[in-house]
N, C-alpha and C positions, 0 to 999 in steps of 0.2 A: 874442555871440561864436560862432565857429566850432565852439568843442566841441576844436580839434585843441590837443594837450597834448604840450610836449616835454619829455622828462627827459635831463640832458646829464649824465653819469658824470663829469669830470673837463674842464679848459680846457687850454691850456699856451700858452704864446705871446700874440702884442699881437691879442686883437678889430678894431684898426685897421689892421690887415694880413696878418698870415702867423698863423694860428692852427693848433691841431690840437684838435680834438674826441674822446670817447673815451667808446665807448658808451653813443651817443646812442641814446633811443628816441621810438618818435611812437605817441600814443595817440588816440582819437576818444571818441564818449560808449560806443560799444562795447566797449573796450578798447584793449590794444596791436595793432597792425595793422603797424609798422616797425621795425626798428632795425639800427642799424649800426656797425659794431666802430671802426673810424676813419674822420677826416674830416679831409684836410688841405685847410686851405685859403688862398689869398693874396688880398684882393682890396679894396678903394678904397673903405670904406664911405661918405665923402663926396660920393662920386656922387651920392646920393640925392639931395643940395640940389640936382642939376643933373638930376633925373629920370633915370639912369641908375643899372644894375648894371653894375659893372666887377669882372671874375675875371682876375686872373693864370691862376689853375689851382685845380679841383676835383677833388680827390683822393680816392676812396674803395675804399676795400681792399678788404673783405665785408660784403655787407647783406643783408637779409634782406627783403621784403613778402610777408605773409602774406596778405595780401586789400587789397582798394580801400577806401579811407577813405571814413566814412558821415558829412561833420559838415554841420553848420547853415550856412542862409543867412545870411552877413551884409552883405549888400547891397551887395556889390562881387562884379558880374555876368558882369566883363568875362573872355571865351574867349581875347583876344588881349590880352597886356598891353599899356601905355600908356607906357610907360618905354623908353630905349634899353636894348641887350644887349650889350654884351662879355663871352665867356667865351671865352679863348683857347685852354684846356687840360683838355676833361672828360675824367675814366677812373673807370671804374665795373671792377676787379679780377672780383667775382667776386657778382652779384645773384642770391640764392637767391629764387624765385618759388612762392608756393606752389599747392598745388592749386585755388582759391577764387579763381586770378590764372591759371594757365594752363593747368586742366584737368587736371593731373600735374605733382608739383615736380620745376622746370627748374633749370639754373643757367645765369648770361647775361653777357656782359661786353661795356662800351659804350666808345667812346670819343669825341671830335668836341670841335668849336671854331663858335662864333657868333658872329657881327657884324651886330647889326640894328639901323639906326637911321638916321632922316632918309632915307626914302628908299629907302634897299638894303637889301640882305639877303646875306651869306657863310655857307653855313652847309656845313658835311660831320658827317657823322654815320653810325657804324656799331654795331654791334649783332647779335653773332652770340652763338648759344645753346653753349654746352660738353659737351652731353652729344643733342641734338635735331636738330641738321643745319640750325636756324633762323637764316637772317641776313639782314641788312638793311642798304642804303647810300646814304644820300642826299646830294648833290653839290648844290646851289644857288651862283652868282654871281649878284646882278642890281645893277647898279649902274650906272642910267641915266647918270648924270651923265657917263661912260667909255663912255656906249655899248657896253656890258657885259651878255648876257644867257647863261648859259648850268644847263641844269638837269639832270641824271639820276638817277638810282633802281633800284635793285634790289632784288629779293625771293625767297625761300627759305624754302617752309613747307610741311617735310615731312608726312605725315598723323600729325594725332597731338601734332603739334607745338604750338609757342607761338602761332605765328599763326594756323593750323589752327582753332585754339581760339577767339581773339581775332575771328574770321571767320566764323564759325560756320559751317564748311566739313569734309564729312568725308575729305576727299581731300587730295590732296598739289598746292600751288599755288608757280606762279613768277610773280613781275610784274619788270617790266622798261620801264622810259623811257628814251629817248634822243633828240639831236636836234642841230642844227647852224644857227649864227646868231648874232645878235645883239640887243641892244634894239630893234633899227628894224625886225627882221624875225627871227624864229626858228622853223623847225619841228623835231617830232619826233613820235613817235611810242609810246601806251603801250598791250604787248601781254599779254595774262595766261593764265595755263595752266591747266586744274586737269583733273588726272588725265591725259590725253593728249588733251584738246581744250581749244581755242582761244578761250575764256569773254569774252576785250575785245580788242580791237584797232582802233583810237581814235588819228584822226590830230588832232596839237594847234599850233595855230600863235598866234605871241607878236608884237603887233603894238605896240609901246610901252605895254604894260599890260593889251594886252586881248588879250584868251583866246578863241579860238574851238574846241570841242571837235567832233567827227562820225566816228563808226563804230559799230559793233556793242559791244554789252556783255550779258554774261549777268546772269540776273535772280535776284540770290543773295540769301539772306536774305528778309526781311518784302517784297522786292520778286518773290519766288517767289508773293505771292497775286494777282498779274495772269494767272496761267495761261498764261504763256510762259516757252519755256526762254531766250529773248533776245532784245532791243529795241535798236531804231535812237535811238542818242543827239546830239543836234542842240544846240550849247549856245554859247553869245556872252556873255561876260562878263567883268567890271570886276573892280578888287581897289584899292579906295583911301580912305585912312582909314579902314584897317580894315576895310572892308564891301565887301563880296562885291555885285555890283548885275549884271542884265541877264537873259537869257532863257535858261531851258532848256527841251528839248524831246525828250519820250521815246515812240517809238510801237512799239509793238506789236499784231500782228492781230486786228484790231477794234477797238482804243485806243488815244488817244494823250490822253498826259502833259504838261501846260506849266505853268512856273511864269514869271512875270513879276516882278519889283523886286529889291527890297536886303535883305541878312542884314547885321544891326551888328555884328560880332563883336568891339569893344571897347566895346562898351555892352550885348549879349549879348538883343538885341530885332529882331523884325523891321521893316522898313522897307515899307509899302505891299506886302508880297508876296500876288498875287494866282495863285492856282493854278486851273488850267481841265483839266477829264477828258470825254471824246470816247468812249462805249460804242458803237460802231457795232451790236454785237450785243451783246445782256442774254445771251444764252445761255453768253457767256463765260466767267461766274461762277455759273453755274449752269443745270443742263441744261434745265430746266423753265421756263425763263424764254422768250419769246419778244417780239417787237416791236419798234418802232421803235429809230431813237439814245436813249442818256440822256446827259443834261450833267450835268453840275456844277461849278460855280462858288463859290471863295470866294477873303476877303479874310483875310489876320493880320495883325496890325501889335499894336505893343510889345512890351515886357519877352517873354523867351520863359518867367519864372515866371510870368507878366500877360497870357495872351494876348485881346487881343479878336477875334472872330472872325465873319466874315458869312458867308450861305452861300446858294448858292441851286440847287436838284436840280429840273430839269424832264425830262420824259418822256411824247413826243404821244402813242404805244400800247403799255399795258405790259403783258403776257399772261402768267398761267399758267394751266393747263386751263381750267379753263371761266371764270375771274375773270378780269378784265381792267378798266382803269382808263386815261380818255382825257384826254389832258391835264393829265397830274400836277402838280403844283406844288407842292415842302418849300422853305421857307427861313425866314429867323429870322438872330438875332443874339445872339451870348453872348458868355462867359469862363472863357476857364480858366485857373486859378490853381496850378501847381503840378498833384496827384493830382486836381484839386476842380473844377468848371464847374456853369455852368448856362448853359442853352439854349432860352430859348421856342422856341416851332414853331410855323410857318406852316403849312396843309395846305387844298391845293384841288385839285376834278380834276371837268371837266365833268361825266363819268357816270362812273358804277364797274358792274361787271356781275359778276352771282355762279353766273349760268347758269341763275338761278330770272324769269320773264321780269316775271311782277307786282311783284317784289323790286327790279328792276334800274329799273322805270319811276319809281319814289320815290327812287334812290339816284342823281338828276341835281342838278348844283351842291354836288356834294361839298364842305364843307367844315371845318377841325379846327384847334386850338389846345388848347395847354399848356405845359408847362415840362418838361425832360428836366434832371436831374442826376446828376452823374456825383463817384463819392467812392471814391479807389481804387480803380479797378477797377469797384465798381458803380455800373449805372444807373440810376435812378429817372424812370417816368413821371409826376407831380401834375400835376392840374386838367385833364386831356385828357378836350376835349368835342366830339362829333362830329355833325353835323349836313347834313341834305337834305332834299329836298322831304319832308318828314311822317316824317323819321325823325330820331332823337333818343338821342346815347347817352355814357356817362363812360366812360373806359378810364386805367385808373392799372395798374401794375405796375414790378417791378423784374427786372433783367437783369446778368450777372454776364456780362466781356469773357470773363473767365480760364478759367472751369470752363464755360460755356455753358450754367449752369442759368439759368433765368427763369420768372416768372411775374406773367399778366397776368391782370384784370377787366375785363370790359365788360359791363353793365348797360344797357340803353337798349329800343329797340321803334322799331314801325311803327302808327303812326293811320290809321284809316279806308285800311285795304290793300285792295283791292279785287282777287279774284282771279275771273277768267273762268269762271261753269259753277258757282261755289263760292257769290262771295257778299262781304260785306266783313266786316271784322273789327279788331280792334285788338290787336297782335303784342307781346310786349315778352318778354324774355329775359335771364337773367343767365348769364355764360358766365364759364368761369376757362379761359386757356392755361397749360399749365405744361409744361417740361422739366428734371429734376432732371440735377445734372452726370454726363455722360457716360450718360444716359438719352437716351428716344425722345419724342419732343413729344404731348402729351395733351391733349385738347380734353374738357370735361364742364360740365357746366349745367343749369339748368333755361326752360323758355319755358312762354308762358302767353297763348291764344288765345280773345279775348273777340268770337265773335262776334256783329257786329251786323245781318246780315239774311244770308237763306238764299237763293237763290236755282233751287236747287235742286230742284222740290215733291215729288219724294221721299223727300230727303235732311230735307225741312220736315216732311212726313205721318209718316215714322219718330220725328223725334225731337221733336216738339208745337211744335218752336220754335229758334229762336237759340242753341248749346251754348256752356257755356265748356271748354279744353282745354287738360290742362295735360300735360308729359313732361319727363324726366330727359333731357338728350339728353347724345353719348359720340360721339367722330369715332374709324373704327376704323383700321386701317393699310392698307383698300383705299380710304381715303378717302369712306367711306359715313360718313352722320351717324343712326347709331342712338337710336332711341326706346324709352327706357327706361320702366318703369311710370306708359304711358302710359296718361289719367283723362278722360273725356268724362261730361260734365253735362249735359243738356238738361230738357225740363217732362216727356216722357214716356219719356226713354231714361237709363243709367247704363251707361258700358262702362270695363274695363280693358283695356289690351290692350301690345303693343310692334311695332315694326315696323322701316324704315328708310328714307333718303331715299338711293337711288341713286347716282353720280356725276353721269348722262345728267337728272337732275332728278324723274326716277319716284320712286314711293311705293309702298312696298310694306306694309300692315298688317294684324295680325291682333287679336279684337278681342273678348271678352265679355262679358255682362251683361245685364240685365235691361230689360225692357219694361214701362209701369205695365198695358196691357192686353195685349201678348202674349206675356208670361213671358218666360223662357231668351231670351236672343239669340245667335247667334255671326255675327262681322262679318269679311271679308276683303277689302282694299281693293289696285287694283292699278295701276300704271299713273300718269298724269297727275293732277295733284291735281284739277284743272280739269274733267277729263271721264274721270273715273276706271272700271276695271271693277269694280263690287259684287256680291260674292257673300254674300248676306245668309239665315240659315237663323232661322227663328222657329218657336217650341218650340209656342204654339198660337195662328195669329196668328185662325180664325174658330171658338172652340168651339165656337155652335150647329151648325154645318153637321161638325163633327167631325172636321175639319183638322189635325193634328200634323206637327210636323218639318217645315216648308214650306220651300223654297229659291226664293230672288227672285235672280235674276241682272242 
């Protein structure tokens, strides 16, 4: 069951036609949320055998809605009901709205008559606010069979207001449609205001059912995160048996919007609808981004509490500073059910680049998999495993839409890395991302460098041999990755030290500890890891010859 609970104060009159109701209230699993001091009503309850409501007239004096009702699914989906509509005679006296419904309690009085069925649609409908300057009127005829088509609309919502509210708009808005024709051919036009500029104005033409939309519309709302103030709207579409079917198309500088098929809106599921997005610039949505287009491609189709969903994200060159990634490729197939999905992930990209050149020649035929779940609001990464030529690594974390905290692991390394001037070695590191909500993003870890030949014969006669190295590492806010109680092992050397790794890829470290033969060391490393500058000072590297404090550059 739906959870929604009526309590009726009193009946009077025949249920089979002219009744009166008398504070009625409507409850949900939250509580009371409605009720309404009288309810007159006249209307034909054996319509129903013949799939129809018939209303003489719905009468209501004063009502109250404190807030929007919370109840349960019960598996009757449908947005557009499935029954015909007669209601000859609505008045709505005097709808008290509370704050939880319009931002600030309104008061609202409606009135209007409906005729929908087989076909047509009669509808007029008003609705202005008694205390807010809010009103609203909509005029529909369409009744092909008369070749009969004629529609208008008005709007009024001052700031502050019901609609205001409902819009999520902090200004004061007018909308307004109009237009002249018939079924075989009708245009008009809808223009919107808000504040003293001209937010849509959108020519609309009615060709026995189909709808072709084109003009400008401003980009209000969750459509405010495309980074324009307003987008060219292109749209061709159907409206029959309920479902909305055909093409829209929205672009704005540097992107453009397309959705392809059908919305069932009496079975409340989509129909094959395929949406396509066009990044001509990545910098759009972030300044730091540069390169090529990005696409993206999916499908939805069912239930909109059931959505199955495809998806597929390429991008030939995607650049920030020194990282970059060549022929990207995310796709995968899920569900989402309600608050709830899951999402395998597909992830490939011919080469990734980190700005480190030995790093970037192992991370070619990028490839990755795992499962993304999503539960209220939060994300969940399980089983992401990442993989390239000799490099090897897991990354699980979670991510929160709402607050922007997250945090992520990656565990994995590099075999037999081979860096120029250095030597090879085998790299592995455990890394945590985290940003706590409404914090700054933190990068901190540990790595642990086993290497296995020197190639260096300095860097060899220093240290007896092949060292292992291990450091705390910490990414700081000029984007340096610092090296924390940094630890060098080798047969004849031991150092502690810290240092850091550049932006430009330089090494900068400093470095103490001992020598098995010549005591005290302090080590300063600079430059290229590859062919680095060594300023190396040893405490007594020849006692017979009586040597102290030596300096090796």
């Amino acid at each position: 069951k739906s959870g929604l609970h009526i309590q009726i104060g009193s009946i009077e009159g025949s249920l089979f036609k002219q009744v009166e109701l008398n504070n009625v209230r409507l409850s949900d699993p939250r509580g009371e949320f409605a009720r309404i001091k009288q309810v007159e009503l006249h209307w034909y309850p054996l319509g129903w055998f013949s799939n129809r409501l018939d209303i003489d007239w719905l009468h209501i004096g004063e009502a109250w809605l404190d807030r929007l009702p919370k109840l349960k699914s019960t598996g009757n989906k449908a947005i557009l009901p499935s029954f015909d509509i007669r209601l000859m005679d609505l008045r709505v006296d005097r709808l008290h709205l509370g704050k939880a419904v319009a931002g600030a309690p309104h008061v609202a009085t409606i009135t209007g008559d409906a005729d929908v069925r087989s076909g047509r649609a009669v509808v007029d409908l008003t609705a202005n606010s008694l205390d807010s300057g809010d009103a609203f009127r909509l005029s529909l005829d369409s009744r092909p069979a008369d070749n009969r088509f004629a529609l208008s609309a008005a709007a009024a919502a001052p700031k502050g207001g019901i609609f205001a509210h409902l819009l999520g708009v902090n200004e004061a808005m007018a909308l307004a449609l109009q237009g002249r024709g018939d079924w075989t051919l009708w245009r008009g036009q809808f223009v919107a205001l808000t504040g003293h500029a001209r937010t849509a104005s959108v020519a609309i033409t009615q060709r026995k059912g189909r709808y072709q939309l084109k003009g400008p519309i401003a980009l209000l709302g969750p459509l405010k995160a495309l980074g324009a103030r307003s987008g060219e709207l292109d749209a061709d579409l159907g409206f029959a048996d309920r479902t909305v079917s055909g093409t829209v198309r929205l672009g704005v500088p540097g992107l453009t919007l397309s959705a392809r098929g059908g919305v069932d809106l009496g079975r409340s599921r989509f129909d094959d609808l395929r949406l396509d997005a066009a990044i001509a610039r990545p910098a759009r949505f972030s300044p730091s981004l540069s390169g090529q287009a990005v696409r993206l491609k999916a499908r939805l189709a069912g239930p909109f509490d059931d959505i199955s969903l495809d998806y597929l994200l390429t991008a030939p060159d995607l650049r920030r500073g020194p990282f970059a990634a060549r022929d990207l490729r995310l796709s995968g197939e899920g569900h989402l059910t309600g608050k709830q999905g899951s999402f395998p992930l597909r992830l490939s990209a011919r080469s990734l680049a980190t700005g480190a050149p030995p790093i970037d020649q192992r991370l070619r035929d990028f490839s990755g998999s795992g499962v993304l779940r999503l539960d209220h609001g939060q994300l969940a990464l399980a089983g992401g495993n990442l993989r390239a030529s000799g490099f090897a690594a897991r990354l699980d974390g979670t991510a929160n839409s709402a607050s922007g905290a997250l945090s992520f692991k990656l565990n994995g390394g590099f075999d037999r890395l081979t860096i120029p001037g250095l030597g090879q070695l085998d790299l592995s590191a455990a890394l945590t991302l985290k940003r706590p909500a409404g914090g700054a993003l933190a990068l901190d870890g540990m790595a642990r460098a086993q290497v296995r030949r020197l190639d260096s014969d300095f860097l060899h006669s220093i240290a007896g041999g092949p060292p292992v190295v291990s450091s705390q590492l910490a990414l700081d806010k000029q984007g340096q990755v610092q090296f924390r109680n940094l630890h060098l092992v080798a047969p004849t050397l031991e150092l502690t030290g810290q240092g850091y790794r550049a932006r430009d890829g330089s090494v900068h470290l400093t470095a103490q500890g001992t020598h098995q033969s010549y005591g005290p060391v302090e080590l300063a490393l600079d430059g290229d890891i590859g062919r680095p500058h060594v300023d190396l000072q040893l405490e007594r590297p020849l006692p017979a010859l009586g040597l102290h404090q030596v300096h090796a550059l």
